[in-house]
N, C-alpha and C positions, 0 to 999 in steps of 0.2 A: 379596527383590529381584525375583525372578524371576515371583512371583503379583504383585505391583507392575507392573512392566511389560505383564505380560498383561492383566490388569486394565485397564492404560492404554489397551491397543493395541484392545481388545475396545468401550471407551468412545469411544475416536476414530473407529472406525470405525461404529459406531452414527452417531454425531454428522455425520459425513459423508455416513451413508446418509438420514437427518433434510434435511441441506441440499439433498441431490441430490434428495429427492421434492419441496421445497419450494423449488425452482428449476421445476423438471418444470411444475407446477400451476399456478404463477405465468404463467408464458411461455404454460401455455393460457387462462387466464383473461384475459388482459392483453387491451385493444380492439387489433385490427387481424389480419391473416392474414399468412403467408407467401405462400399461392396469390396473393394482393391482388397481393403487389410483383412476383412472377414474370410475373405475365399484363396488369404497366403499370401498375397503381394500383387505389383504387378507383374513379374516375371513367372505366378503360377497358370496350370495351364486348366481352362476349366470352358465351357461351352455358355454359349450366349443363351442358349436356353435356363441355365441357371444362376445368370448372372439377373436376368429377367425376373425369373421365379424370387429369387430373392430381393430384387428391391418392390417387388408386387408386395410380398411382406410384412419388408421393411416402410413402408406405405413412400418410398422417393419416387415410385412413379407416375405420385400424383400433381399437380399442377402444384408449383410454387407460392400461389399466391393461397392455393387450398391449406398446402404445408405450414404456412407462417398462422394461417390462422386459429388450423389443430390446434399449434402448439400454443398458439395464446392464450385458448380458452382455456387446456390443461394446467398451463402456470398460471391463470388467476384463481383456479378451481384447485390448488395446491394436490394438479396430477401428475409428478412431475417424469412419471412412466420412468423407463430404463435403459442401462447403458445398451447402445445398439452394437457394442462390440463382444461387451461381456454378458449382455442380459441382468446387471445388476442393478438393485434401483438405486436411482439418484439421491435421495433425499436421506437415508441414512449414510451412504458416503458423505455427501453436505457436511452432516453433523459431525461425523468424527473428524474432519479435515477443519472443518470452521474454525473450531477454538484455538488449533496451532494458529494460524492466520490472527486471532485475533489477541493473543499472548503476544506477538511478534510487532505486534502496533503498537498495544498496550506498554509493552518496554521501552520499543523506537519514539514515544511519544514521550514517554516518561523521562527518560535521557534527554532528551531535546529541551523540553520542558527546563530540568533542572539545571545542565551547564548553559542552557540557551539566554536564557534570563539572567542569571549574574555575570555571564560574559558582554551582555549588550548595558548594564548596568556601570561595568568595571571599565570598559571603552567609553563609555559618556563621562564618568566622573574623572578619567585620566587621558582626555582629549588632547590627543595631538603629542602623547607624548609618545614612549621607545613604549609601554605598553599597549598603547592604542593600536598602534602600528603594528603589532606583531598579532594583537587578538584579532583586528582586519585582515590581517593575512590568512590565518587559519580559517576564518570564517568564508571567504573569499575563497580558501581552496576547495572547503564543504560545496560552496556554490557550481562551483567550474570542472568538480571533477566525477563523472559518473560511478554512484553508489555499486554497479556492477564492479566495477574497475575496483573499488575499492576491497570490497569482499577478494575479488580473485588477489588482489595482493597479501590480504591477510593471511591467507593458506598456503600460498605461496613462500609467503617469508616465515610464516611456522613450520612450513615441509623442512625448509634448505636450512633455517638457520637455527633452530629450538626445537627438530626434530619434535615436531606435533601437527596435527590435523585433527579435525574436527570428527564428531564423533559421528558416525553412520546410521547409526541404529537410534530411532528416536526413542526418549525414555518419558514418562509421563510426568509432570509437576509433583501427580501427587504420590509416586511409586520412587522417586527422587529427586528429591527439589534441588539439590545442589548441582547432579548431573543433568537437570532439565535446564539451569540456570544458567551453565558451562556451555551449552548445547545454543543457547537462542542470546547470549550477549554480543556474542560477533558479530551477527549478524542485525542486529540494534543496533551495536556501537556503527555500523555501516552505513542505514541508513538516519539513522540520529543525525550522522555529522551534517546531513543536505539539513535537514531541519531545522538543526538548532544551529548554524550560520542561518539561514530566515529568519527568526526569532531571535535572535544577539543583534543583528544588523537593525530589524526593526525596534528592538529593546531603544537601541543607541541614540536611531533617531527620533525616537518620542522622547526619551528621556533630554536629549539634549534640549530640546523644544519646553519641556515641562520647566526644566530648570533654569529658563530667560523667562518665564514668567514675572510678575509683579509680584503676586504672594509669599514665592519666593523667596524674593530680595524683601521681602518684608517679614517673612520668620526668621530669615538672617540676620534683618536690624532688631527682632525683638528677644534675641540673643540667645535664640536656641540653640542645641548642639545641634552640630552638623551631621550626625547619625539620626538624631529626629527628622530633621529637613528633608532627609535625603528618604528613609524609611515611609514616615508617618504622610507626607506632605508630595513629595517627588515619584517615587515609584509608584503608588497607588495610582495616581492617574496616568503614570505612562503605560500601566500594563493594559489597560484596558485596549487599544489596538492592536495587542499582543495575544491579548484573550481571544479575540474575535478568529484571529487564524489557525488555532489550532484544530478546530474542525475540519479546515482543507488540510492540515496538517496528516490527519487521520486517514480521508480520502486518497493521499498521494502517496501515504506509505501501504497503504493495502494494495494499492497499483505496484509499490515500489517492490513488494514481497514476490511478486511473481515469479522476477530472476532472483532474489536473493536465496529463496526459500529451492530454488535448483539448487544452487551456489552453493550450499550449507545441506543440502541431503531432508529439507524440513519437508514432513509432509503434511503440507495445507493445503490451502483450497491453491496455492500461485504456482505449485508443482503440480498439482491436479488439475489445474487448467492447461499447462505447459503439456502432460501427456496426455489428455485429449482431444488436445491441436493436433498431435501428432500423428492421430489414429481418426482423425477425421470423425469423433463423434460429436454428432452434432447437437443430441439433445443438452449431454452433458455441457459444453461447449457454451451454450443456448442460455443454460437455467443460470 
């Protein structure tokens, strides 16, 4: 267990240090500067002498491979220095941005979770029939249809048709929980539906599998009800390959917040990443 774990920890951290060079490289390669947005655009007019002077500063005029390694030593020394646009540090932004991000998971997963499970339950138990068929369809549309797209239709169709839109101004959980609640469901129920079609589809097919067992058919001949069988006997062991994903679950919805959390006006860390792409900050960008 314990070369298992090390083994793990030795791989993830490889794999991290993979992502963190290929974040690095990208954000230099990408068109456009940081100096650009500092010194007003590219259409402002300003002299190469202080175009110099400033990245001498900003330390970009030093070798790239020097750059990547500043910055490494900083983020494992928890330095995580400051915005190169605004001069603000990183790390109490982090803080206040995080926890949106992580209420928007925490819901998206909880949703998924809940209809995701008894819908992959309720398609195995009613197999092949006009409800199987129709809870596959939905699940299947969560699959095929991009969580973006979805969001934009919801606002979309509260703009034209229910004359409503989402609310602009974020309001804190604990300053009002029903307006904070009102504020971060849409965009849960948004990315929920990818999730929980994953989690109903795989419900379905463990479940289907659990219930051709032998045991099975052998608490059915020892004439239990069928609410036992299915409860006590059947879903217990199908959830268990159900359990295991929702950790990537989690992973792919903090990915999935990036546009959602534009989409919806949220400001977490995926709208905070969004406008420091845009300004070319690299620390920010980076941590």
């Amino acid at each position: 267990m314990l070369q298992y774990t090390l083994r793990r920890l030795v791989l993830g951290s490889l794999t991290a240090l993979l992502v963190s060079l290929i974040v690095f490289v990208i954000l230099r390669i990408a068109p456009g500067d940081v100096v650009d947005v500092i010194l007003g655009g590219e259409d402002a007019f300003y002299s190469l002498e202080t175009e110099e002077l400033l990245r001498e500063q900003l330390g970009l005029n030093r070798p790239l491979l020097t750059q990547y390694f500043v910055f490494m030593r900083d983020f494992v020394t928890f330095q995580w220095g400051t915005s190169l646009v605004d001069s603000k540090p990183i790390w109490p932004q982090i803080q206040a941005k995080l926890p949106i991000t992580l209420q928007l998971a925490i819901m998206t997963v909880t949703l998924a979770v809940v209809f995701g499970i008894p819908v992959g339950i309720m398609m195995a138990l009613k197999q092949d029939s006009w409800i199987d068929y129709v809870l596959r369809i939905i699940s299947l549309g969560g699959l095929s249809i991009p969580s973006f797209w979805t969001g934009t239709m919801i606002i979309l169709g509260g703009t034209l048709y229910f004359n409503w839109s989402p609310r602009l101004e974020y309001v804190s959980l604990f300053e009002d929980p029903a307006g904070n609640l009102v504020m971060f469901i849409w965009p849960a129920l948004a990315l929920g539906w990818v999730s929980q079609a994953t989690k109903a589809r795989m419900m379905r097919s463990t479940m289907l599998e659990v219930l051709r067992q032998d045991y099975i058919r052998t608490a059915h001949a020892k004439g239990l009800r069928y609410f036992v069988v299915v409860y006590r006997h059947a879903m217990k062991n199908a959830l268990l390959p159900v359990v295991t994903i929702i950790g990537i679950t989690v992973a792919l919805t903090v990915g999935g917040s990036v546009i959602m959390e534009t989409i919806f006006m949220l400001p977490g860390m995926g709208q905070f990443l969004i406008y420091s792409l845009t300004r070319w900050d690299y620390p920010v960008v980076q941590t």
